[in-house]
MARPADO-61819 format. One record per residue: residue number from 0; residue in three letters; x, y, z of N, C-alpha, C, O in turn. Coordinates in Angstrom, 2 decimals. Example, Ala and Ser with C-alpha at 12.3 -4.5 7.8 and 13.67 -1.06 7.14 Angstrom:
# residues 2
R  resi  resn      n_x      n_y      n_z     ca_x     ca_y     ca_z      c_x      c_y      c_z      o_x      o_y      o_z
R     0   ala    13.19    -5.69     7.80    12.30    -4.50     7.80    13.20    -3.30     7.80    14.24    -3.32     8.46
R     1   ser    12.85    -2.25     7.08    13.67    -1.06     7.14    12.90     0.03     7.87    13.41     1.14     8.04
***
This chain:
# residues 81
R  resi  resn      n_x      n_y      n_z     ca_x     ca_y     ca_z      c_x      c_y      c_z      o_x      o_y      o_z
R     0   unk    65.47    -5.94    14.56    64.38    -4.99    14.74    63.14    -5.51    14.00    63.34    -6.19    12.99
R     1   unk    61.76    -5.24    14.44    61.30    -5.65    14.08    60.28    -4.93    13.12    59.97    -3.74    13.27
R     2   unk    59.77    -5.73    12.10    59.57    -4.73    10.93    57.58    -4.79    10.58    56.93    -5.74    11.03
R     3   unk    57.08    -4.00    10.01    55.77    -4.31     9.19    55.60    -3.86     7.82    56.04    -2.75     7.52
R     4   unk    55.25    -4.30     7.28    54.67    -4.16     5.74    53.38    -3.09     5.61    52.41    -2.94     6.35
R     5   unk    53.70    -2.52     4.57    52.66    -1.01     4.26    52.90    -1.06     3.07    53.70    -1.66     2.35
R     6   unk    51.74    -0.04     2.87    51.12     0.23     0.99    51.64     1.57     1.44    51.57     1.90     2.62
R     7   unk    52.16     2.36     0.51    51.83     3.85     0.38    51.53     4.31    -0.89    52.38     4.41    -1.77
R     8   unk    50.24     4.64    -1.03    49.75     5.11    -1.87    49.89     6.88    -1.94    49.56     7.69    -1.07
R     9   unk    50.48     7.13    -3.27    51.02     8.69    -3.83    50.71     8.97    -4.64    51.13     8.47    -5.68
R    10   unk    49.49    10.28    -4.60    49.00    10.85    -6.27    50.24    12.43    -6.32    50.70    13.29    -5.56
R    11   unk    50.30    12.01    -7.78    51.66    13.32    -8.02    50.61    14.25    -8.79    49.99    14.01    -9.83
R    12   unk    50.60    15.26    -8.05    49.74    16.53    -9.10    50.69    17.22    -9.39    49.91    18.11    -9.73
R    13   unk    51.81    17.73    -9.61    52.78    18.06    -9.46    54.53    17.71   -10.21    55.65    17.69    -9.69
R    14   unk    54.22    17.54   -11.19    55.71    16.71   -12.60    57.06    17.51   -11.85    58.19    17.03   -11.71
R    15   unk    56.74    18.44   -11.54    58.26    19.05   -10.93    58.72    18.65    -9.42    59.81    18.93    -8.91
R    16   unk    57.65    17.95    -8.85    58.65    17.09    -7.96    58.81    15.74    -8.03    58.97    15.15    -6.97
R    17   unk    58.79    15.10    -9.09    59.01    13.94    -9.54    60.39    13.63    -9.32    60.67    12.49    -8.95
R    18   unk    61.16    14.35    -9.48    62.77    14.12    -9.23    62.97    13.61    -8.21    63.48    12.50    -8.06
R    19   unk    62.32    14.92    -6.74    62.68    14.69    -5.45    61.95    13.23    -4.63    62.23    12.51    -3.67
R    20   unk    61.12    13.32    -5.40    60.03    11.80    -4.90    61.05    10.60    -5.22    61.34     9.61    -4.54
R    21   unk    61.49    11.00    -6.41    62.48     9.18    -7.09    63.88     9.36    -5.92    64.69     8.55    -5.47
R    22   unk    63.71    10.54    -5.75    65.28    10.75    -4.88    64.76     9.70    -3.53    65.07     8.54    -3.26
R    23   unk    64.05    10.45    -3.01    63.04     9.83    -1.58    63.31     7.98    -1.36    63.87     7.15    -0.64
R    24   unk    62.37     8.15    -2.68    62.36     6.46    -2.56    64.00     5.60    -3.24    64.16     4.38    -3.20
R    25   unk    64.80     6.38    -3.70    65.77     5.82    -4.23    66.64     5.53    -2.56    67.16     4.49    -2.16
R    26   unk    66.54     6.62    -2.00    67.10     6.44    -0.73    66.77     5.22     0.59    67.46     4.86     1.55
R    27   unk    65.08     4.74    -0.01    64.63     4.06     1.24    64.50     2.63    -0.21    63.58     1.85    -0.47
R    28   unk    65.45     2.76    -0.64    65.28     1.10    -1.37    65.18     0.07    -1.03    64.29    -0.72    -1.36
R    29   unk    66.35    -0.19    -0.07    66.56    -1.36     1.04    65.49    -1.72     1.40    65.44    -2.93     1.19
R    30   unk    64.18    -1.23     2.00    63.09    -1.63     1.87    61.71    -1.22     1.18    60.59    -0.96     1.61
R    31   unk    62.34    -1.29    -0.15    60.68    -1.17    -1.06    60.95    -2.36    -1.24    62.13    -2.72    -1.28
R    32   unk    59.73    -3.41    -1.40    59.28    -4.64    -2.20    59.12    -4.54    -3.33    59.79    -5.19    -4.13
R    33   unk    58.03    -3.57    -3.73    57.62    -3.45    -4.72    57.48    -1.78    -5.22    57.75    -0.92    -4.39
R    34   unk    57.16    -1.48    -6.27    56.10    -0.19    -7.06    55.65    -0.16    -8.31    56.11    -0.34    -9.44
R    35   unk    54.54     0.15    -7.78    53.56     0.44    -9.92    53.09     1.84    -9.63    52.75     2.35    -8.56
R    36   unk    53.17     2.41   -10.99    52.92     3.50   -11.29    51.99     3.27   -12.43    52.13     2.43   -13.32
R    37   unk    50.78     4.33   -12.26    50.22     4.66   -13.39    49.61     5.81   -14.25    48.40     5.89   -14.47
R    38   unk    50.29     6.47   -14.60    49.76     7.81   -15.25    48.40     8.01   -15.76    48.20     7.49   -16.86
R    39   unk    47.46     8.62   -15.25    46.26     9.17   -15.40    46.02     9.92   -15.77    45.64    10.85   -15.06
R    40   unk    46.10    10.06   -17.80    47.02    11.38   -18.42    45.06    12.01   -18.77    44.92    12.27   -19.97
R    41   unk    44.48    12.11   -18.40    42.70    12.72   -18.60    42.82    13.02   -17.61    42.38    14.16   -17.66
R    42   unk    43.38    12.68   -15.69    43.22    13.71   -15.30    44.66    14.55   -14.97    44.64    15.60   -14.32
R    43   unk    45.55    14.14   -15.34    46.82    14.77   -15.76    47.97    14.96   -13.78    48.62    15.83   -13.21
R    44   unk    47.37    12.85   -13.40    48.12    13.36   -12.30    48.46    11.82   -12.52    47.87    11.10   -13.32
R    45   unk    49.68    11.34   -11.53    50.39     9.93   -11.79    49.93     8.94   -10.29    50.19     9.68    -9.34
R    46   unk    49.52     7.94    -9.90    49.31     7.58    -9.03    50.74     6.05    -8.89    51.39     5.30    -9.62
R    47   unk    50.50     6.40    -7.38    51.54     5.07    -7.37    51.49     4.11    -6.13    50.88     4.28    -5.07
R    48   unk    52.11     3.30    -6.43    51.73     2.53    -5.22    52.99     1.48    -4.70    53.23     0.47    -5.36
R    49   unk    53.70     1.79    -3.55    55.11     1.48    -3.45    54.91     0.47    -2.12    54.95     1.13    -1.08
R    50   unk    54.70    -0.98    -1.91    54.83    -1.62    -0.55    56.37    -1.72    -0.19    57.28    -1.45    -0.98
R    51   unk    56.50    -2.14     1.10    57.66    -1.69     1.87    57.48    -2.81     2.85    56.63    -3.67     2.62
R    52   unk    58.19    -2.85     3.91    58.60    -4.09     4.58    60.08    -3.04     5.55    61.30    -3.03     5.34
R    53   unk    59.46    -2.50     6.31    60.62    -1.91     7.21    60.11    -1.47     9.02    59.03    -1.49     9.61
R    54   unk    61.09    -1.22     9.31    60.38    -0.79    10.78    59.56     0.60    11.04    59.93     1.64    10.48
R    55   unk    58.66     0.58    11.75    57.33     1.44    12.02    58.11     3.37    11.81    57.59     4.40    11.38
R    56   unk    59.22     3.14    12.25    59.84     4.66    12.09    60.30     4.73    10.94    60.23     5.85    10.43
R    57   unk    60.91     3.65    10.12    61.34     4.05     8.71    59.93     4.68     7.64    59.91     5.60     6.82
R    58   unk    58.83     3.67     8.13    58.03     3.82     7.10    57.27     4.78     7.29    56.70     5.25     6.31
R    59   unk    57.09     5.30     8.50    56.40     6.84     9.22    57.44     7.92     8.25    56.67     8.52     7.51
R    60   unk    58.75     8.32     8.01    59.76     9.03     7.96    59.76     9.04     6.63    60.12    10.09     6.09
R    61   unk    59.35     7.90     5.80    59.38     8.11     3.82    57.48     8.56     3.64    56.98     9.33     2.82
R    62   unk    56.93     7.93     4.50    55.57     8.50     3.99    55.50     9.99     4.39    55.19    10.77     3.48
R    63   unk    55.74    10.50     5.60    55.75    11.62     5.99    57.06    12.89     5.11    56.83    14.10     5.04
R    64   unk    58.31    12.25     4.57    59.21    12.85     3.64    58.14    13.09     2.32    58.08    14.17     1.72
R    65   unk    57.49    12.15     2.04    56.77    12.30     0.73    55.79    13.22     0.96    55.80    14.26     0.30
R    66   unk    54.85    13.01     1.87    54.01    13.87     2.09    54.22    15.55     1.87    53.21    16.18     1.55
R    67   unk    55.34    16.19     2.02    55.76    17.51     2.18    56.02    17.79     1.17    56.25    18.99     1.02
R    68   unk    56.11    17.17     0.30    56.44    17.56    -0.97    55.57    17.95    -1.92    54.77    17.20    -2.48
R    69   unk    55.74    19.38    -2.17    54.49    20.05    -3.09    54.08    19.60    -4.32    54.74    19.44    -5.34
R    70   unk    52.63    19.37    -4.08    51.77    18.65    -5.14    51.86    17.24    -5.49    51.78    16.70    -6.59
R    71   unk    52.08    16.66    -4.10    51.99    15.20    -3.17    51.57    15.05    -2.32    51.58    15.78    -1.32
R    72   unk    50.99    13.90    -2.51    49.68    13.24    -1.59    50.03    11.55    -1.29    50.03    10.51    -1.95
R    73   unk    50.32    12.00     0.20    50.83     9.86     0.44    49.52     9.58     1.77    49.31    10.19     2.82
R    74   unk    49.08     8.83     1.36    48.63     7.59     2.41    49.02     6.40     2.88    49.00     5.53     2.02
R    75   unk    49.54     5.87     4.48    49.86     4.75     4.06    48.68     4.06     5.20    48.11     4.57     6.18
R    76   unk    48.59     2.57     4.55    48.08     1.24     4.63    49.45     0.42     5.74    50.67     0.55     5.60
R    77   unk    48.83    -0.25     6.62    49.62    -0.64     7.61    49.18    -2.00     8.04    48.01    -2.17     8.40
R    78   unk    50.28    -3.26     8.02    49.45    -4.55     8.38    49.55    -4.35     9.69    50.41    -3.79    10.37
R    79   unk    48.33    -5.01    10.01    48.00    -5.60    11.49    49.24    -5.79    12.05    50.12    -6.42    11.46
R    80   unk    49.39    -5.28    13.17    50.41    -6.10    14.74    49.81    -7.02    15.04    50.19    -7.73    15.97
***
């Protein structure tokens, strides 16, 4: 199958769903590459940034899982076809 590489960028306003977010991405490991996190404790929210390397429905299905999650915010970045 064939796969593309994406950024998803996630600001956490929100410490109480931090659990379910690590759950999220603990589940779609197989394809994270990478993640940095950085806590932005002045304005008291965590930003992160997780690339991936999977097919167009996996990575639609963790950005969009993240997205729903209260007091989360995902964007994703998508390479060129």
């Amino acid at each position: 199958m064939e796969t593309r590489i994406a950024l998803i960028g996630i600001i956490v306003e929100e410490p109480q769903s931090v659990m379910a977010l690590n759950q999220l991405l603990h589940k779609y490991s197989s394809y994270i590459i990478g993640r940095m996190g950085i806590p932005y404790r002045d304005k008291k929210v965590n930003i992160i940034s997780v690339a991936v390397d999977a097919p167009q429905d996996v990575i639609n299905a963790l950005s969009g899982n993240i997205g729903r999650l209260a007091g989360i915010t995902a964007k994703t970045v998508y390479q060129k076809v």
